[in-house]
N, C-alpha and C positions, 0 to 999 in steps of 0.2 A: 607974565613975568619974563624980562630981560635974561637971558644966559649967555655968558660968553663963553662957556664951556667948546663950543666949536672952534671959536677964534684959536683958543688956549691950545684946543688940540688939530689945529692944522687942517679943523675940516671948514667945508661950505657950510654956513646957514642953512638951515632948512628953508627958510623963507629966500632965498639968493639961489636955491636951485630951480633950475629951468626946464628940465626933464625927469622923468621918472629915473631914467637910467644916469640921471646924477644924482637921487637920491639915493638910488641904488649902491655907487659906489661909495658915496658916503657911509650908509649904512651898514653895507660889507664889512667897512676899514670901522669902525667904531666897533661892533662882533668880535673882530678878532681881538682889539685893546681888551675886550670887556672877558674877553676866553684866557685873554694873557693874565689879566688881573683873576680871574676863578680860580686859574692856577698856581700862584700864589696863595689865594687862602687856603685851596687846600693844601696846602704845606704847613701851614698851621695850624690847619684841623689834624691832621697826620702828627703833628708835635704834640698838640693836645694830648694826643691817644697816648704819647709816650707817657708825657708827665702824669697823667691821671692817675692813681691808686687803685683804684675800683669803677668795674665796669658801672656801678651805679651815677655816676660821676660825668658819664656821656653825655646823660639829657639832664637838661638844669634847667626846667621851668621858667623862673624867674631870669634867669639870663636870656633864654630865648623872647623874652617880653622886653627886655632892657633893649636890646641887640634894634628890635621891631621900631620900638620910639622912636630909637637915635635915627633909624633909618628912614623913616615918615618924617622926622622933623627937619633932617638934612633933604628930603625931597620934598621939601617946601621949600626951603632955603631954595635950592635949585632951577622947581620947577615943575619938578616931577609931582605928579597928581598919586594922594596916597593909594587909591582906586586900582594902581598898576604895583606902588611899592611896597604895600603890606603882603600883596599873594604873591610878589616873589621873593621876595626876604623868607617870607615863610615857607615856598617851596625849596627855597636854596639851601633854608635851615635843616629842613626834615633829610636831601639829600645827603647834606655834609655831616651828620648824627647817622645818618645810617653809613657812611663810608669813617666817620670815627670809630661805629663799634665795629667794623670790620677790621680796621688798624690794630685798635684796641685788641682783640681778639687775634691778630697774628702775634703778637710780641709775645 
């Protein structure tokens, strides 16, 4: 499947690099986009923790399945094989629930 996500974001093709050490820097610089955007959500995982009522109100089953889809189904869209997007969505999830009830529990 075609992506122009590289184009979009100012990198090389992966097929257009010619060395490791340009894939290299490619992959660096995409890392960092992708650490800038983590940090952002958690800011709204951090928000969540405010709004919530009840520490019960952290882990929401049925939303962490919702969350899962959208994200296999836009990694298809994409490109992205669900094989890599289901076990990190879900590793991402379980970290950002355990740094909500952390939140959670300072306020």
């Amino acid at each position: 499947m075609q992506n122009d996500a590289p184009k979009t974001l100012g990198l090389t093709p992966a097929q257009n690099c010619a060395s490791m050490a340009e894939l290299r820097t490619a992959i660096d610089a995409l890392d960092a986009r992708l650490v800038a955007l983590l940090a952002v959500r958690q800011t709204y995982i951090e928000r969540a923790a405010q709004l919530k009522t009840g520490r019960e109100q952290v882990r929401d089953p049925a939303r962490i399945e919702e969350v899962v889809s959208k994200v296999i189904a836009e990694g298809r869209k994409a490109g992205l094989s669900s094989d890599i997007a289901e076990p990190v969505w879900r590793t991402l999830i379980e970290a950002s629930i355990r740094h909500e009830f952390d939140a959670f529990d300072k306020r």
